[in-house]
PyMOL Python script that loads the backbone (N, CA, C, O; Angstrom):
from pymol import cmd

cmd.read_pdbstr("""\
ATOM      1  N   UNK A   1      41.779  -9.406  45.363  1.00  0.00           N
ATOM      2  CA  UNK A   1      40.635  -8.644  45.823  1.00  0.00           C
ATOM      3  C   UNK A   1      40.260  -9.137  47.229  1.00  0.00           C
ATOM      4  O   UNK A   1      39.710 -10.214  47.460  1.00  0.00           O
ATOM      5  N   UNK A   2      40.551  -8.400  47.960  1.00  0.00           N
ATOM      6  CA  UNK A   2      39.630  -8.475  49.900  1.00  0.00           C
ATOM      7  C   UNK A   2      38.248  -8.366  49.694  1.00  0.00           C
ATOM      8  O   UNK A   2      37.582  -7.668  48.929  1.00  0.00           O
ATOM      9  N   UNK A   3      37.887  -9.407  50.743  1.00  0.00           N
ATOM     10  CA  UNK A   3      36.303  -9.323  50.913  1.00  0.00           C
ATOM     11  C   UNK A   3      36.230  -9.264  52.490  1.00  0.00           C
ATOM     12  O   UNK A   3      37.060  -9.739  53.266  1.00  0.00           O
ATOM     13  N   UNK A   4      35.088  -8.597  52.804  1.00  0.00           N
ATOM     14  CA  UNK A   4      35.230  -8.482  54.140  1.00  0.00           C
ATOM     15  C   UNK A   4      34.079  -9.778  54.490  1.00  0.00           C
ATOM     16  O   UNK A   4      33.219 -10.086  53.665  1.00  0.00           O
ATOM     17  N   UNK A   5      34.180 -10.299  55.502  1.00  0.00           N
ATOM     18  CA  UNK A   5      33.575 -11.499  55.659  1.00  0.00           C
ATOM     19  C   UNK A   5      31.775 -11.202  56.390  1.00  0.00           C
ATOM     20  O   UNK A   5      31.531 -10.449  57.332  1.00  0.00           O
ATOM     21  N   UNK A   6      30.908 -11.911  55.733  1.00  0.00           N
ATOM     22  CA  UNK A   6      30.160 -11.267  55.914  1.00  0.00           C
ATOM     23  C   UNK A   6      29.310 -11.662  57.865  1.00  0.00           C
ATOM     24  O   UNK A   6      28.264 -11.177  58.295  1.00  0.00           O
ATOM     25  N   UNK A   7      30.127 -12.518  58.496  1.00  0.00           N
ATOM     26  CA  UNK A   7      29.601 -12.611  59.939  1.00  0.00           C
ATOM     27  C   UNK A   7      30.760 -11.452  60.759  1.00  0.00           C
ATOM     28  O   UNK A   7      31.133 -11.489  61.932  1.00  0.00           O
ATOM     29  N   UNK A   8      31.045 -10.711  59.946  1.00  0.00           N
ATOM     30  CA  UNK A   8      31.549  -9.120  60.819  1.00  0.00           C
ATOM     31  C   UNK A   8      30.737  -8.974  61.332  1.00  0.00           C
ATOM     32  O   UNK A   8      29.521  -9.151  61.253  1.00  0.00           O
ATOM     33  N   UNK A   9      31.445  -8.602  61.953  1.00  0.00           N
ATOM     34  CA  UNK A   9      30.250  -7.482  63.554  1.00  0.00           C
ATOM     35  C   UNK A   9      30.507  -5.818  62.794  1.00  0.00           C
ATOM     36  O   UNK A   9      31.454  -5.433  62.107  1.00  0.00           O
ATOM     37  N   UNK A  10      29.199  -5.039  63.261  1.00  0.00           N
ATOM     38  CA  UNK A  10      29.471  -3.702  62.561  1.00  0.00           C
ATOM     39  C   UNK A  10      30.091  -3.087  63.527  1.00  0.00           C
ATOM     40  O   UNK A  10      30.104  -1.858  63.450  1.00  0.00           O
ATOM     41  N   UNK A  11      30.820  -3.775  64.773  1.00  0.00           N
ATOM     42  CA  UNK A  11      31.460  -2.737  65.726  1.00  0.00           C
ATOM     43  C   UNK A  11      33.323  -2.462  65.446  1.00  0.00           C
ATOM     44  O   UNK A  11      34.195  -2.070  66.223  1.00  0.00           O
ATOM     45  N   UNK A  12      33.377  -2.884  63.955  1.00  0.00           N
ATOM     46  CA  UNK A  12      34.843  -2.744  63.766  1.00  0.00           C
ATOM     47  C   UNK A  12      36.141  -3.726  63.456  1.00  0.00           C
ATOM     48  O   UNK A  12      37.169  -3.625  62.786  1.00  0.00           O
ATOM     49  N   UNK A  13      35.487  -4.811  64.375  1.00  0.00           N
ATOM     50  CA  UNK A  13      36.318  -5.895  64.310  1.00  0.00           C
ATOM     51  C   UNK A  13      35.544  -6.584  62.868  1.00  0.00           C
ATOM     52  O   UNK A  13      34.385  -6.974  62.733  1.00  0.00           O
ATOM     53  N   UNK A  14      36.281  -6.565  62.231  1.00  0.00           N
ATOM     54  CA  UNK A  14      36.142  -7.035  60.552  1.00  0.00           C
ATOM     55  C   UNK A  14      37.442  -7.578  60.531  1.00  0.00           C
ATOM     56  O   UNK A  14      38.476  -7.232  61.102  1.00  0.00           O
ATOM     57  N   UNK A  15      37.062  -8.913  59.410  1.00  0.00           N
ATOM     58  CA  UNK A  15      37.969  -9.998  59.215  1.00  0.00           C
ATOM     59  C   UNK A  15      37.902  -9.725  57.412  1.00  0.00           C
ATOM     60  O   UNK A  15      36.832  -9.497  56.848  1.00  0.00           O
ATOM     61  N   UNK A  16      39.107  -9.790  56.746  1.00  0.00           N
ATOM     62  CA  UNK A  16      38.434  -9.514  55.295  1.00  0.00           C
ATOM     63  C   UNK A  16      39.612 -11.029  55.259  1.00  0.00           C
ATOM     64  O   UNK A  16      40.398 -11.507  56.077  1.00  0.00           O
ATOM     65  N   UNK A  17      39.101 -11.460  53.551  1.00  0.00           N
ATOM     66  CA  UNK A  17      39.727 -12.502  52.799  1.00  0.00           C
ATOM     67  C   UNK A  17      39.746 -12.773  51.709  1.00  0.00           C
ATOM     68  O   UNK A  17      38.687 -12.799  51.081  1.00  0.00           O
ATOM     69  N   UNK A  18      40.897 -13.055  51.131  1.00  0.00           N
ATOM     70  CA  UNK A  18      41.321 -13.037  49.922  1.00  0.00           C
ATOM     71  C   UNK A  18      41.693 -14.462  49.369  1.00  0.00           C
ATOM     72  O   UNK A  18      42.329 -15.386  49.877  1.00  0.00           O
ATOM     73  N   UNK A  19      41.019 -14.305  48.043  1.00  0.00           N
ATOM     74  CA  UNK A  19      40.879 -15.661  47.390  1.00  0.00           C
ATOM     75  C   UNK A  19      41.674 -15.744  46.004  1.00  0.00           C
ATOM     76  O   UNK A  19      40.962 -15.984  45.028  1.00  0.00           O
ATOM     77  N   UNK A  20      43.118 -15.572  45.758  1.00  0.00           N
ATOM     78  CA  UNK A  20      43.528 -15.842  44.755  1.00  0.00           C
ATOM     79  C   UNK A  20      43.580 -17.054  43.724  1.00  0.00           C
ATOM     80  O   UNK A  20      43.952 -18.171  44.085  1.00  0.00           O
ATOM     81  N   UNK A  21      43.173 -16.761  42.377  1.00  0.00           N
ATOM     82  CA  UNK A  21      43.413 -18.033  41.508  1.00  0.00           C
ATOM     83  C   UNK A  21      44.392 -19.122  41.755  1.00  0.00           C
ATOM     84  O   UNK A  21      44.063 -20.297  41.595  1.00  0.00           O
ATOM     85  N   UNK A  22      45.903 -18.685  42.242  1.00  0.00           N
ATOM     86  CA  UNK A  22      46.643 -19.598  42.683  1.00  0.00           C
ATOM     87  C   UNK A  22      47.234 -19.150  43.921  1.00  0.00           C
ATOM     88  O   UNK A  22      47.095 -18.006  44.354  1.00  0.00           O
ATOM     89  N   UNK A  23      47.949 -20.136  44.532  1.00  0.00           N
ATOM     90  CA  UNK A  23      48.284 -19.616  45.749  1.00  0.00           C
ATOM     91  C   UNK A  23      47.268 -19.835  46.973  1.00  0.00           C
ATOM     92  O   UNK A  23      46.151 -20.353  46.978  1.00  0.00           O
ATOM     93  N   UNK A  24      48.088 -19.222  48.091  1.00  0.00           N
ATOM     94  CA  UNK A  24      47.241 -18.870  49.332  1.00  0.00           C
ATOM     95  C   UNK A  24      45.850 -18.272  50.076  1.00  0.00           C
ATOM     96  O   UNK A  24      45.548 -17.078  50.051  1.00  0.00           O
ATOM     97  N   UNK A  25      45.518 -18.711  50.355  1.00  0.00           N
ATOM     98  CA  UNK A  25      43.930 -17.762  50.786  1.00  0.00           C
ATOM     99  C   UNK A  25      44.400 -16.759  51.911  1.00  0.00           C
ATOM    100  O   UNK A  25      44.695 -17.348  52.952  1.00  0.00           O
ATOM    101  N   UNK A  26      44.499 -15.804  51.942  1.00  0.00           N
ATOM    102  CA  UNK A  26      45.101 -14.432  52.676  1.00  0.00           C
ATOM    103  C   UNK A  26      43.692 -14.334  53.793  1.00  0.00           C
ATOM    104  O   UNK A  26      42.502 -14.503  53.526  1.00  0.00           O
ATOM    105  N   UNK A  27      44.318 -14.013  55.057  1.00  0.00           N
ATOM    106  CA  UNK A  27      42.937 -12.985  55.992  1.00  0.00           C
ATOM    107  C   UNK A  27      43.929 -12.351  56.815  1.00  0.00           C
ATOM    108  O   UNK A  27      44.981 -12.660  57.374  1.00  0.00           O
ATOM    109  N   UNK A  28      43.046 -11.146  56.646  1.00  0.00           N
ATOM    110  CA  UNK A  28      43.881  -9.968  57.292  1.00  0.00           C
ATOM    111  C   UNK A  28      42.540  -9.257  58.562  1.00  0.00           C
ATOM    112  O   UNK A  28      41.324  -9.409  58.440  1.00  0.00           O
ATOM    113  N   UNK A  29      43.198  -8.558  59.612  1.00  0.00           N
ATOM    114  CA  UNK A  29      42.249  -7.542  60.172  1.00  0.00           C
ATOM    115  C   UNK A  29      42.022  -6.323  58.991  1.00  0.00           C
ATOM    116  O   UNK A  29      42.951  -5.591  58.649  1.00  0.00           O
ATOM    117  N   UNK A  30      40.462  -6.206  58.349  1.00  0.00           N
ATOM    118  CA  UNK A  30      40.394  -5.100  57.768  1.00  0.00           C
ATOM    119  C   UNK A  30      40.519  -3.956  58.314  1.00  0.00           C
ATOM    120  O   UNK A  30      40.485  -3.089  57.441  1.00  0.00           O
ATOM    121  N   UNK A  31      40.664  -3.482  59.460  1.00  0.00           N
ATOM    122  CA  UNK A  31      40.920  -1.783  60.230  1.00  0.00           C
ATOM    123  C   UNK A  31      42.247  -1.688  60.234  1.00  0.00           C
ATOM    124  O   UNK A  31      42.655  -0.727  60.888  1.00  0.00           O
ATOM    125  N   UNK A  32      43.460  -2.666  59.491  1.00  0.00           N
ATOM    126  CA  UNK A  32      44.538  -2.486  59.316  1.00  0.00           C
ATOM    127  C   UNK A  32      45.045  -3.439  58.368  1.00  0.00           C
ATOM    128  O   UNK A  32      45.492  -4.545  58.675  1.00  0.00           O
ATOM    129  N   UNK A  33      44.906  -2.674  56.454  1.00  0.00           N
ATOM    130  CA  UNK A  33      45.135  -3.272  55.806  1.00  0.00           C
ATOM    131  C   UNK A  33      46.869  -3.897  55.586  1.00  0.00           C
ATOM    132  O   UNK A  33      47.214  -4.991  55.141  1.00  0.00           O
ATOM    133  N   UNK A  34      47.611  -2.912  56.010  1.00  0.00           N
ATOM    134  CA  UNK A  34      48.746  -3.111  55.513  1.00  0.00           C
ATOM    135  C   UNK A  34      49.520  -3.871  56.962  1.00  0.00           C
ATOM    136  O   UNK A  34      50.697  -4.115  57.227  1.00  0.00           O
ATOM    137  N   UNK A  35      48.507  -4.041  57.544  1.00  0.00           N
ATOM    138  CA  UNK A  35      49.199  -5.026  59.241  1.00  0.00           C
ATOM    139  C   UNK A  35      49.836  -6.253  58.537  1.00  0.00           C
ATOM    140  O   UNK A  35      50.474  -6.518  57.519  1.00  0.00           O
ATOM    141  N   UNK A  36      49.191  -7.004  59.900  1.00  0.00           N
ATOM    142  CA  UNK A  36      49.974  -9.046  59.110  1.00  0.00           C
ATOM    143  C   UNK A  36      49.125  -9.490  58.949  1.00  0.00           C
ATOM    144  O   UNK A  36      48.146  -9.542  59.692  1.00  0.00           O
ATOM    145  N   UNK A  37      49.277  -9.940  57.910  1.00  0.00           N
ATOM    146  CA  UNK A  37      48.370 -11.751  56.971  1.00  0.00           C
ATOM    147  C   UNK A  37      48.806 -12.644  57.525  1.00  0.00           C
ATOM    148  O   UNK A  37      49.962 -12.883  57.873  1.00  0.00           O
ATOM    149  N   UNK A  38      47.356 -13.515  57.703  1.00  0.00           N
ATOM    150  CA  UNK A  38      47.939 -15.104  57.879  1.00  0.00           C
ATOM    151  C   UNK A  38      47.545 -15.765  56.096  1.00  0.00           C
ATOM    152  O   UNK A  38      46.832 -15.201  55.265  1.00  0.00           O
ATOM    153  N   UNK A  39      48.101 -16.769  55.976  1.00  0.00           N
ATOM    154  CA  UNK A  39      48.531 -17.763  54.640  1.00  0.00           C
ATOM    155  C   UNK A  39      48.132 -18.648  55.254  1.00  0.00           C
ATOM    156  O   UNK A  39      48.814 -19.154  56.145  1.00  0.00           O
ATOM    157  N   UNK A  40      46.628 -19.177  54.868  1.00  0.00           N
ATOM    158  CA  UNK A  40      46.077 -20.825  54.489  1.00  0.00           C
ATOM    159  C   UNK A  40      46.431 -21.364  53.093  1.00  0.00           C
ATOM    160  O   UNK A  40      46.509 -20.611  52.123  1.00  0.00           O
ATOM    161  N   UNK A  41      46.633 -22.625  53.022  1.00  0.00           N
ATOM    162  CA  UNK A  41      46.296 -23.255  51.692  1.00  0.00           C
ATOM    163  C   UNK A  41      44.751 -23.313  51.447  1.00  0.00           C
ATOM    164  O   UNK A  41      43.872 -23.061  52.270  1.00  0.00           O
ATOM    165  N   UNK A  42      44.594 -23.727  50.047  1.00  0.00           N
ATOM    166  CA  UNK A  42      42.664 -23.774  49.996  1.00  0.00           C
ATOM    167  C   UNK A  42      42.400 -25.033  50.787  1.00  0.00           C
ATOM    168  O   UNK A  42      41.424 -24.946  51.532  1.00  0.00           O
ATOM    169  N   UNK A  43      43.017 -26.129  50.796  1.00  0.00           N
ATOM    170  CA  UNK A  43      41.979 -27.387  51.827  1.00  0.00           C
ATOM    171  C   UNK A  43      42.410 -26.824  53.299  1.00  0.00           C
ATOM    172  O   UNK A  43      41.566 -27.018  54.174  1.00  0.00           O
ATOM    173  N   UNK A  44      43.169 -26.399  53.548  1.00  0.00           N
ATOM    174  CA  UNK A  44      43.272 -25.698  55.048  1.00  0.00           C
ATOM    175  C   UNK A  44      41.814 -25.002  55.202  1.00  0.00           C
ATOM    176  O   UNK A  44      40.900 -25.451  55.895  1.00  0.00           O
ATOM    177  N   UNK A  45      41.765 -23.604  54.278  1.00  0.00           N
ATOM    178  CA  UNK A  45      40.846 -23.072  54.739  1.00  0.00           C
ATOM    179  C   UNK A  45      39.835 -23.765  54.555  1.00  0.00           C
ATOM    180  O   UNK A  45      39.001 -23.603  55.445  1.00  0.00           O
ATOM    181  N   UNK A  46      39.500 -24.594  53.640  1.00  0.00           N
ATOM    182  CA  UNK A  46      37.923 -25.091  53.263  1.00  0.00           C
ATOM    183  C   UNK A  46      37.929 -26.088  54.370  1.00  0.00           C
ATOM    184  O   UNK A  46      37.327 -26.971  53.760  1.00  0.00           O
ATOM    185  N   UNK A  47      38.185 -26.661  55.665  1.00  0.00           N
ATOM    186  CA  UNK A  47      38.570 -27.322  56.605  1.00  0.00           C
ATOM    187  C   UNK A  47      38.059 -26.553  57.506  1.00  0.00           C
ATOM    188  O   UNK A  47      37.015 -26.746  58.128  1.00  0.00           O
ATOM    189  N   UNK A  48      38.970 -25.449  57.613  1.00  0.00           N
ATOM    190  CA  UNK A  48      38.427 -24.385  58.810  1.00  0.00           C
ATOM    191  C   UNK A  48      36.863 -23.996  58.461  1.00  0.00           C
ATOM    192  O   UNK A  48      35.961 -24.238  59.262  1.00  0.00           O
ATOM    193  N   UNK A  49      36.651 -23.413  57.274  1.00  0.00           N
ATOM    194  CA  UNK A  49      35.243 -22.891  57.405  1.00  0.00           C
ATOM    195  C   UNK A  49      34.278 -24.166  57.574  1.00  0.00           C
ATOM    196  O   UNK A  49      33.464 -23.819  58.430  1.00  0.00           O
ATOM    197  N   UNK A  50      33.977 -25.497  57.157  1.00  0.00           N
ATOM    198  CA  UNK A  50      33.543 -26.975  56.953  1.00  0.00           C
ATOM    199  C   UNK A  50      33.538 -26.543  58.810  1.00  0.00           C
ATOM    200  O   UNK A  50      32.445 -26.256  59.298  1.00  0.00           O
ATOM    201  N   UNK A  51      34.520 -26.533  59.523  1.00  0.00           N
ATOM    202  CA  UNK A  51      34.184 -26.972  60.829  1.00  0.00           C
ATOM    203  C   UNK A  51      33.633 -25.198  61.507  1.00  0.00           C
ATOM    204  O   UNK A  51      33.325 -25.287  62.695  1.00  0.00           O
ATOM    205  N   UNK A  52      33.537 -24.223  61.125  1.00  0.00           N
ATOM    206  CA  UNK A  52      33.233 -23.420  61.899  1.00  0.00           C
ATOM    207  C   UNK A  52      31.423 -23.237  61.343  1.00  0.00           C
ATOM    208  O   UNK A  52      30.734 -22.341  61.832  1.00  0.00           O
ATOM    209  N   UNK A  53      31.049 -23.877  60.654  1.00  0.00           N
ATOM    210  CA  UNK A  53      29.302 -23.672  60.488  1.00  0.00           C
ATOM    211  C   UNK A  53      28.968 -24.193  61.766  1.00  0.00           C
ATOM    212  O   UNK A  53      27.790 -24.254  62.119  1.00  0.00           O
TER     213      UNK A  53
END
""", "prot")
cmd.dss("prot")
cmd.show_as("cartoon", "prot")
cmd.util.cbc("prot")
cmd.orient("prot")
């Protein structure tokens, strides 16, 4: 399931992300679902978001 992240801007540029039980944490540009994913691990991403507050 994609979530679109909620510090989107309403001008389009939307970031969505996906949180599977196992595996990779997915983020894609939502205005192009079927474009390219990037693949974090979960302490990757929980790293990235920890330093982007």
């Amino acid at each position: 399931m994609w979530r679109t992240s909620s510090y989107s801007a309403d001008n389009g540029s939307c970031v969505a992300v996906n949180f599977p039980a196992a595996g990779p944490v997915g983020v894609r540009d939502s205005k192009n679902p079927s474009g390219p994913r990037l693949a974090f691990s979960a302490s990757a991403w929980a790293g990235f978001v920890k330093r982007s507050k």
